[in-house]
C-alpha positions as CSV (number, residue, x, y, z in Angstrom):
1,X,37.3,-39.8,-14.9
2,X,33.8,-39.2,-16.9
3,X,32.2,-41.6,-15.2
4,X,33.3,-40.1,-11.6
5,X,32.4,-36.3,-12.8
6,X,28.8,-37.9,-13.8
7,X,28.2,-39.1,-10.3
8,X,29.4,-36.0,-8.9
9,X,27.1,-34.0,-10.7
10,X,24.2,-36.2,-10.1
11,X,25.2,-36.3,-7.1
12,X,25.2,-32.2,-6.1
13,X,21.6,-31.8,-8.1
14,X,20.2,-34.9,-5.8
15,X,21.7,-32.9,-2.7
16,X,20.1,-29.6,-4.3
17,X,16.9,-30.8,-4.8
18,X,16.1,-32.5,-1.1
19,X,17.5,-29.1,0.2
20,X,15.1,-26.6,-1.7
21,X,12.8,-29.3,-1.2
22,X,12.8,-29.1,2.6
23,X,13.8,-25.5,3.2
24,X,10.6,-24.3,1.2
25,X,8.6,-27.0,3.1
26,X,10.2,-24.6,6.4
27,X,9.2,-21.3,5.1
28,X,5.9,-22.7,4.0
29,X,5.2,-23.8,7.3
30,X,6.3,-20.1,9.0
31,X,3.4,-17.3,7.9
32,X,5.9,-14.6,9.3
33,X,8.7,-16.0,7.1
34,X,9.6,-15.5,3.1
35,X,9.1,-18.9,0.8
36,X,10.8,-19.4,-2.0
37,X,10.4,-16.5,-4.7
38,X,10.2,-19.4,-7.6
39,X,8.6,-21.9,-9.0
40,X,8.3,-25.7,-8.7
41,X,10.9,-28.3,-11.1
42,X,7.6,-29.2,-12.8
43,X,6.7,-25.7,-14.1
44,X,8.4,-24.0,-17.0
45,X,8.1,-20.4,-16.1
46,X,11.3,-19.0,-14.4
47,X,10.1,-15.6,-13.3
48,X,7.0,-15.4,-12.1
49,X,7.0,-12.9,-10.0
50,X,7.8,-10.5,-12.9
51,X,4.1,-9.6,-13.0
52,X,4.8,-7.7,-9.9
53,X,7.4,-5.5,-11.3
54,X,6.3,-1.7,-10.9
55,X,7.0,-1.6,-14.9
56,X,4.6,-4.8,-15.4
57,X,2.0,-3.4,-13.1
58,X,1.9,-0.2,-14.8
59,X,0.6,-2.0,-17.8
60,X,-1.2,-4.1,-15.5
61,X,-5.3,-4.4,-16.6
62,X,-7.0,-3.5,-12.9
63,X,-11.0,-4.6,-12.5
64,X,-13.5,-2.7,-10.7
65,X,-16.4,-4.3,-9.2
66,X,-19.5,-3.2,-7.5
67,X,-19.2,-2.7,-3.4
68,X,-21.4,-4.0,-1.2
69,X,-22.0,-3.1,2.7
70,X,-21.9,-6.4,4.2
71,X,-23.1,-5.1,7.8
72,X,-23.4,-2.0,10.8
73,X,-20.9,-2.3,13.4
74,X,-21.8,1.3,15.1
75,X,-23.2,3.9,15.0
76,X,-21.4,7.4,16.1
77,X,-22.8,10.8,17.0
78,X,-21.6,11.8,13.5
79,X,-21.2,8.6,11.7
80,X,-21.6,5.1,11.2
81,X,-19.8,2.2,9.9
82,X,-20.2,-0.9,8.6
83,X,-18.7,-3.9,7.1
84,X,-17.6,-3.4,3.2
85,X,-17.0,-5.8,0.7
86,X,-16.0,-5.5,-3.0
87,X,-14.1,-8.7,-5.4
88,X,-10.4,-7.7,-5.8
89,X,-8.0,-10.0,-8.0
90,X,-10.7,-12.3,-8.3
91,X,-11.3,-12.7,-4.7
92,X,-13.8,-11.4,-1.9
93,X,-12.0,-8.6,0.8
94,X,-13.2,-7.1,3.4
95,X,-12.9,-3.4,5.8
96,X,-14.8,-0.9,7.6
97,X,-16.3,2.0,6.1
98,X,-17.3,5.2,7.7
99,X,-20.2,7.4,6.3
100,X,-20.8,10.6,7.9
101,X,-24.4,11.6,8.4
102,X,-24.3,14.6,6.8
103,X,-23.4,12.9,3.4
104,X,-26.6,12.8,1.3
105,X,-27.2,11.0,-2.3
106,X,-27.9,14.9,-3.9
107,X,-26.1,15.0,-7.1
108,X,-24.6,18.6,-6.7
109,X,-23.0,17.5,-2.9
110,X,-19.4,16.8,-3.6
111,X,-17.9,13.1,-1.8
112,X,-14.2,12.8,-0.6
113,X,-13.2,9.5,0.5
114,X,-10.4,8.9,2.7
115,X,-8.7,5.4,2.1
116,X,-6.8,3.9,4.9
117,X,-4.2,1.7,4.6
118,X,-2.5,-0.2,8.0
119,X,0.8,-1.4,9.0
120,X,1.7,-4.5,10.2
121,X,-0.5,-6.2,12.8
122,X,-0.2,-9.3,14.3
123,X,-3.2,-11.8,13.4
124,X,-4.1,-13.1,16.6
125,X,-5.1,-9.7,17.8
126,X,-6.3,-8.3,14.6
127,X,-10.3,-7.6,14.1
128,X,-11.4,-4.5,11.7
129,X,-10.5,-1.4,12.1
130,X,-7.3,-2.2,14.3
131,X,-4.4,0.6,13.0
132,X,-6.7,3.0,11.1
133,X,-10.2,3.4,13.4
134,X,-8.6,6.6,15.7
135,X,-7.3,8.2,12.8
136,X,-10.5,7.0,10.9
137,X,-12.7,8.4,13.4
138,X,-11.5,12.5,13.1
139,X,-11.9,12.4,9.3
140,X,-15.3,11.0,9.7
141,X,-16.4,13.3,12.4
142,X,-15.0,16.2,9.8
143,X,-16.9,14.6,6.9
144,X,-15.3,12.4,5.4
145,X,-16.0,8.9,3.8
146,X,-13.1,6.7,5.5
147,X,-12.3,3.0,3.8
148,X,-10.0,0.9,5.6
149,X,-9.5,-2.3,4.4
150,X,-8.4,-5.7,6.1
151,X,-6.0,-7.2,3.8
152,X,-6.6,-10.7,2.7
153,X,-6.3,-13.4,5.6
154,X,-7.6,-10.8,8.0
155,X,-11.2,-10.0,8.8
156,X,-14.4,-12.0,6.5
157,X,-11.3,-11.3,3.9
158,X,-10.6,-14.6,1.8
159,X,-7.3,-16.4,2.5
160,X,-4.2,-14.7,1.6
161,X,-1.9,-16.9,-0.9
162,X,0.4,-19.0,0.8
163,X,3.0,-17.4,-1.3
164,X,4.4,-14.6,0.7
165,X,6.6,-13.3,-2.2
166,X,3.0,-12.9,-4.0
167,X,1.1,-11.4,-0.6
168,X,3.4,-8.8,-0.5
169,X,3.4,-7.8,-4.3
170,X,-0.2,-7.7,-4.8
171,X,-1.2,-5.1,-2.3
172,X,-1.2,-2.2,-4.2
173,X,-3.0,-4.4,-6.9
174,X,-5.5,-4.4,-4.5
175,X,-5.8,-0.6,-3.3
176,X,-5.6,0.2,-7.0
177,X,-9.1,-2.0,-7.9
178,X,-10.6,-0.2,-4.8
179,X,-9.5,2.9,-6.4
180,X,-11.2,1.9,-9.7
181,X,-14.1,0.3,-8.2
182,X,-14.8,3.9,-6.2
183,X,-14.5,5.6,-9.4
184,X,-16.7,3.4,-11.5
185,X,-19.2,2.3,-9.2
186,X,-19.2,4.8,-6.2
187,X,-20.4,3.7,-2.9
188,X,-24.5,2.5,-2.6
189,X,-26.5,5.1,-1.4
190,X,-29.0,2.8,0.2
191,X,-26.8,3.1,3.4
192,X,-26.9,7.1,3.4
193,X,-30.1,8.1,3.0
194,X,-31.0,6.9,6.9
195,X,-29.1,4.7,8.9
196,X,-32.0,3.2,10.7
197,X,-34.3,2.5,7.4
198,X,-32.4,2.1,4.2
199,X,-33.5,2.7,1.1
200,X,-33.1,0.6,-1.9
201,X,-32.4,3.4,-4.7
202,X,-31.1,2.9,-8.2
203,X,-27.7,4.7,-8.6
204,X,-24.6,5.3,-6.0
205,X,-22.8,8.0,-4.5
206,X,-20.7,9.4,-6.4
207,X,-16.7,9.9,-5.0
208,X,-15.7,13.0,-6.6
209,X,-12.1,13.4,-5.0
210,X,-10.0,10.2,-3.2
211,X,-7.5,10.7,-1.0
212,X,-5.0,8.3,1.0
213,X,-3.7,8.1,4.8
214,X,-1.2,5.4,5.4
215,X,0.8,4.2,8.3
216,X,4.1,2.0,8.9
217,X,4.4,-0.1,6.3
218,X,1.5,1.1,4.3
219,X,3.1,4.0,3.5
220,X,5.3,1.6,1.6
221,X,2.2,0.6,-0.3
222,X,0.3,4.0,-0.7
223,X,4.0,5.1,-2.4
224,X,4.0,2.3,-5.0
225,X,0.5,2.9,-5.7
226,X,1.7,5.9,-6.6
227,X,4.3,5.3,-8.7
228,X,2.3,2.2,-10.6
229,X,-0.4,4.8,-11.5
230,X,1.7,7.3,-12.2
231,X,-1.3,10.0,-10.5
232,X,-1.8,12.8,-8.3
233,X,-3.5,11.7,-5.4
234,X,-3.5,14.0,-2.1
235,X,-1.3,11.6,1.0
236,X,-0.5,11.3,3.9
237,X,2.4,9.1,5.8
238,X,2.6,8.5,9.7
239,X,5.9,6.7,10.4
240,X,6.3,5.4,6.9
241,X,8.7,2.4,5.7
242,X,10.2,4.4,2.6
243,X,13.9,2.3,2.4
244,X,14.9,0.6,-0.7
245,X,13.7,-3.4,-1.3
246,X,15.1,-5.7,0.0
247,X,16.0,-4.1,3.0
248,X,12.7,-2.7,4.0
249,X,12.4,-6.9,4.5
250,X,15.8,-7.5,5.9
251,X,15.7,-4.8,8.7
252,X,13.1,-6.9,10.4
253,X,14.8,-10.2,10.2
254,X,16.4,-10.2,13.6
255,X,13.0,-10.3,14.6
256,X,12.5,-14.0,13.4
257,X,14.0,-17.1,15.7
258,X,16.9,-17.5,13.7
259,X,17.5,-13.8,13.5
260,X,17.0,-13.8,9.6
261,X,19.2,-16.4,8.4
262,X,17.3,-18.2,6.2
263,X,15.5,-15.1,5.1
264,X,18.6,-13.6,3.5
265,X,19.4,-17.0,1.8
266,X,16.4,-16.6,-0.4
267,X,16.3,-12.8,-1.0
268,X,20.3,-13.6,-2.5
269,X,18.1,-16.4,-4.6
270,X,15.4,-13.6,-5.5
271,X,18.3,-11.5,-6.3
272,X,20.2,-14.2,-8.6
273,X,16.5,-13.9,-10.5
274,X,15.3,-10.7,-10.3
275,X,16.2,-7.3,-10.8
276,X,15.4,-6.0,-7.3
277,X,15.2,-2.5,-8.8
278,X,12.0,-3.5,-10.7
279,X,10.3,-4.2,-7.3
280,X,12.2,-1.0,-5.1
281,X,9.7,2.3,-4.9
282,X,13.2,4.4,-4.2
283,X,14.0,3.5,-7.8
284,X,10.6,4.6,-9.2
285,X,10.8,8.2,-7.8
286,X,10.5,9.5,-11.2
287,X,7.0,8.5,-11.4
288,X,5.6,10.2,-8.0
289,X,3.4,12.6,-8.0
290,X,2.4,14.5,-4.9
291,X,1.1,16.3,-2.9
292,X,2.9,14.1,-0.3
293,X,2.8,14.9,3.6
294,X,5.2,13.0,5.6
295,X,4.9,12.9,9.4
296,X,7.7,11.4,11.6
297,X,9.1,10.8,15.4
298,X,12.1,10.7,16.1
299,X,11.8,8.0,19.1
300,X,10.4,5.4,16.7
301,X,12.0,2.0,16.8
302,X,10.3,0.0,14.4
303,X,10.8,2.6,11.3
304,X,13.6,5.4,11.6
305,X,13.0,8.7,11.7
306,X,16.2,8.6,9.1
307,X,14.7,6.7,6.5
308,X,11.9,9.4,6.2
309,X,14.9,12.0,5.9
310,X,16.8,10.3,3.3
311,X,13.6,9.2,1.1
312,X,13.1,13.8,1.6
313,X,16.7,13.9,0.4
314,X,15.4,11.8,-2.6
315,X,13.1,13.6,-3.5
316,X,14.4,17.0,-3.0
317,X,17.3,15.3,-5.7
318,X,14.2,14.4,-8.1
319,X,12.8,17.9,-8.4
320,X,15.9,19.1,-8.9
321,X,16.2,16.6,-12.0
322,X,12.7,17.1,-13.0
323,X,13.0,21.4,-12.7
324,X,16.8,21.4,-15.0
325,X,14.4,19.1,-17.4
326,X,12.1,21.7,-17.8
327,X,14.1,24.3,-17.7
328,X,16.4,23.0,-20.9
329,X,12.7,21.8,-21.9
330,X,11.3,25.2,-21.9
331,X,13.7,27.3,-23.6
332,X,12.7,25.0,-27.0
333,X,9.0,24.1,-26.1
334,X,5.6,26.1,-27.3
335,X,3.6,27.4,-24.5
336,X,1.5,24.5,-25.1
337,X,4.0,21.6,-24.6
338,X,5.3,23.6,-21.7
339,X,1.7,23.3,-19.7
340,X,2.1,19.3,-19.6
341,X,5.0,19.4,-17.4
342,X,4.3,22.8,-15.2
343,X,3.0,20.7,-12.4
344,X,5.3,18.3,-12.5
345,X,7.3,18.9,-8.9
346,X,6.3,16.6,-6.3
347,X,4.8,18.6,-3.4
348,X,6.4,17.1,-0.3
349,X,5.8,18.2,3.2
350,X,8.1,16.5,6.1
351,X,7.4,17.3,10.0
352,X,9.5,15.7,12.5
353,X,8.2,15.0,16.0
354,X,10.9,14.9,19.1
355,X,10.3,11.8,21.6
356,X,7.2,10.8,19.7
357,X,7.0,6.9,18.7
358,X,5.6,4.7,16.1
359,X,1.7,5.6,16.8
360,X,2.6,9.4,16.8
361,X,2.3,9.6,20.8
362,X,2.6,12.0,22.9
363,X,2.0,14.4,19.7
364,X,-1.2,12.4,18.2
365,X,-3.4,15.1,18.4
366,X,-1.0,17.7,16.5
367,X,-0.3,15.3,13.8
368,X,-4.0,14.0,13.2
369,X,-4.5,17.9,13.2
370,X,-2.1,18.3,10.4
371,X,-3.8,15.1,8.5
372,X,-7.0,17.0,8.6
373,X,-5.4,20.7,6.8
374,X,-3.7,18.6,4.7
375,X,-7.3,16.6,3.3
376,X,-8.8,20.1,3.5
377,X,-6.7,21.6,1.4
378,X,-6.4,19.5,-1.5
379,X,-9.9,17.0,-1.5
């Protein structure tokens, strides 16, 4: 009887082996697929994905480094861009940066950038600027400094990891060294001074206020950016994925050939791992900070107009928390205490758009209007 329950065993881990074996050889093989969220037999850490956690990248050490303007694509009546470059988690990426003209290197003009982070697009029709250069284009004609980057694997960017778990997770790694590299190091002001004839001087321009415009699925990122620095930073959301993970994942399975079967299978692994709430930005509410404008149609298809209304209902629930806190807060706080927490409501605006889509059309020009207030206002 031992010897048969020893062959059944060795049987079932021999079965288990050759079929994570061959299914992660599957997803490895499909780029618009998930691979498996662990490691191999031969390695001894079980979670290591954990340094995504929004608690792990709180703690998270971020570099800055110095960026460089690679190249001009164009110039504009009231612009030009070129081709950035700066080293983010160790690696080179790439994106197009407007300058307006009338930015100048004198240390008493004040500098708002603009960053710009894209939804999804499709590789084979992807080339700079795609998803942000429209919206892009307004800001910089009003005077702003616009950064869009390409994500890695897209653009001169270097190769995104062949982990997709890890390609997702690291993105707001990656807008958060941006942000630290514009603080530290500013922009070069060779590139301002005339477009035609640069001039190689010593110091950079200095970004005095940062502000972020993201659409689709990079609103999901601008928000846990948010939430992992725990800052105030002025944004705006067109159409903005804003449901809990794993089902901002799921909802696009029946997308995929095999309408998201084998997708599920390993988020239920990932789930038998992980704590998905350590990943979810709906469960790190508590650490936004706005101002926050949300704009939304109510004919889009590829993220619902509901998800934006139920992530407002969350929020609406989290000031309520946050102004009973203070309240019970205040009535045994000094005056001094009590200033810490004063601003502490998140600032959320919410328009809704009837029979508008994904890319804010027919009612474009209204919202990119409303973008522009909004940057006015608080950069």
């Amino acid at each position: 009887m031992k010897i048969k329950t020893g062959l059944l065993i060795s049987l079932i881990i021999l079965v288990t082996f050759v079929t994570g074996f061959y299914t992660n050889q599957f997803f490895t093989s499909r780029n618009s697929e998930l691979i498996s969220p662990f490691v191999s037999l031969q390695e001894n850490t079980s979670f290591p994905l954990l340094t995504y956690s929004i608690p792990n990248l709180r703690t998270k050490e971020y570099i800055p480094s110095k960026i460089k303007l690679e190249k001009l694509i164009s110039e504009e009546e009231l612009y030009a861009s070129y081709i950035f470059s700066y080293t983010t988690l160790g690696k080179k990426m790439t994106g197009q940066i407007n300058i307006p003209d009338k930015i100048t290197a004198s240390p008493i003009q004040k500098h708002s950038a603009i960053i710009m982070i894209r939804g999804y697009v499709p590789e084979e029709i992807y080339k700079t600027g795609v998803g942000t250069q429209s919206a892009s284009a307004v800001f910089a004609n009003n005077g702003y400094i616009t950064i869009a980057l390409d994500f890695f694997g897209f653009g001169e960017s270097d190769p995104e990891p062949t982990d997709t778990w890890q390609a997702r997770f690291e993105k707001p790694i990656i807008i958060i060294e941006l942000l630290k590299s514009l603080e530290l190091n500013g922009i070069p002001t060779a590139i301002v001074e005339t477009k035609e004839k640069p001039t190689n001087l010593s110091s950079n321009l200095k970004i005095d206020n940062v502000g972020i415009w993201a659409h689709s699925n990079g609103g999901q990122i601008a928000l846990t950016t948010l939430e992992i620095l725990d800052e105030s930073i002025p944004t705006t959301l067109w159409a903005p994925v804003t449901v809990s993970f794993p089902y901002s994942i799921l909802y696009f399975s029946d997308e995929l050939e095999d309408e998201g079967k084998e997708q599920r299978e390993w988020i239920a692994m990932f789930e038998e791992k992980y704590d998905v709430f350590d990943f979810s930005l709906t469960q790190h509410l508590d650490l936004l900070q706005g101002p926050i404008q949300i704009q939304h149609g109510d004919a889009d298809d590829a993220a619902l107009i509901y998800w934006s209304e139920e992530f407002a209902k969350k929020i609406e629930h989290e000031n309520s928390r946050r102004t009973e806190f203070q309240e019970n807060y205040d009535s045994i706080a000094t005056d001094s205490a009590k200033t810490s927490i004063n601003n502490s409501i998140i600032d959320l605006t919410f328009h809704k758009y009837k029979n508008t889509n994904h890319n804010m059309v027919p009612n474009w020009n209204t919202v990119i209007a409303r973008d522009l207030q909004f940057f006015n206002k608080y950069l």
